[in-house]
C-alpha positions as CSV (number, residue, x, y, z in Angstrom):
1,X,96.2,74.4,101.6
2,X,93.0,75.8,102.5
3,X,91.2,75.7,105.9
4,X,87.4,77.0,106.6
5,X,86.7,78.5,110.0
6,X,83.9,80.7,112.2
7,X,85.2,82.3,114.7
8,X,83.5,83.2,118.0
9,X,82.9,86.8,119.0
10,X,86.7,88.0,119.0
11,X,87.9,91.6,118.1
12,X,89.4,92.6,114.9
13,X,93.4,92.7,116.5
14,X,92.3,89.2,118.5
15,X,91.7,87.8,115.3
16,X,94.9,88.7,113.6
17,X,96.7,87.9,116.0
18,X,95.6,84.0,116.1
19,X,95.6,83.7,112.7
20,X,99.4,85.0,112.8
21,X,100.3,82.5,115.5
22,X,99.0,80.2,113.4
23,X,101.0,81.0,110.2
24,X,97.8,81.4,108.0
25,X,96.5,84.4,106.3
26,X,93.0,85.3,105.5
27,X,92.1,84.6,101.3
28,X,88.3,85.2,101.8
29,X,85.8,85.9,104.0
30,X,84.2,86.7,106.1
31,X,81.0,85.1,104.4
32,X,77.8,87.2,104.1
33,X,75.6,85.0,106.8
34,X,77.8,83.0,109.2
35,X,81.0,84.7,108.8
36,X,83.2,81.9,107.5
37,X,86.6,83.1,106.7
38,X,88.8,80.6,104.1
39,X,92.8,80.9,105.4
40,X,95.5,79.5,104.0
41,X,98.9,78.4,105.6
42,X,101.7,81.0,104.8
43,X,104.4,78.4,104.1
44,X,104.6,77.0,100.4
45,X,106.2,73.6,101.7
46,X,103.7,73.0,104.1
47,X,102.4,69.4,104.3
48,X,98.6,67.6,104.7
49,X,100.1,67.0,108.4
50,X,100.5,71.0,108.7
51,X,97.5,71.1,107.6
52,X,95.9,68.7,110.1
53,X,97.9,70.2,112.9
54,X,96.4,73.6,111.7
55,X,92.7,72.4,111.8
56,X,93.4,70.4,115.3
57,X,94.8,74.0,117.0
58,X,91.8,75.8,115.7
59,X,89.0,73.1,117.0
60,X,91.0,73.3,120.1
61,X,91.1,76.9,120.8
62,X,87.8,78.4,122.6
63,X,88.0,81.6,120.3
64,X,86.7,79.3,117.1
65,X,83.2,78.0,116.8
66,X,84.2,75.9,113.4
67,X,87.6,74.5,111.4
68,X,87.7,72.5,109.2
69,X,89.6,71.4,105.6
70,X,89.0,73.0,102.5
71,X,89.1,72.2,99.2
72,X,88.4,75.6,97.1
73,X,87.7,79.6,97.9
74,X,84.2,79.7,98.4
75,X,82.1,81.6,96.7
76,X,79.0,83.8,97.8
77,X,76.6,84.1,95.4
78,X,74.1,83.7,98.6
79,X,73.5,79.8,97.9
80,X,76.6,78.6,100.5
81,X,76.1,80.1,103.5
């Protein structure tokens, strides 16, 4: 369970700290140009509702610019972002 996100100017420790509040990890990223970072929920039973709830929490905190579902690791031959 995959979830894309761009996060606004936040330091290093800020950044791993949200993402374990969250209960993700980072799997990729960030991206070359836009620095998209792919993260993926931490629990192996979580649900499309976890999911959802995950997406919702980032779009609501002011530290990310972008969340949003997705549906592979990304790759960066250049051509995606």
């Amino acid at each position: 369970m995959l979830v894309d996100v761009v996060f606004a100017d936040i330091s290093d420790d800020e950044l791993r700290d949200l993402i374990e509040t969250l209960g993700a990890e980072i799997v990729a990223g960030p991206s070359p140009r836009v620095g998209r970072y792919t993260l993926r929920l931490v629990d192996d039973r979580a649900t499309d509702a976890d999911l959802d709830d995950l997406v919702r929490r980032l779009r609501d905190d002011r530290r990310v610019r972008f969340a949003a579902r997705a549906y592979s690791l990304p790759t960066h031959d250049g051509a995606d972002d």
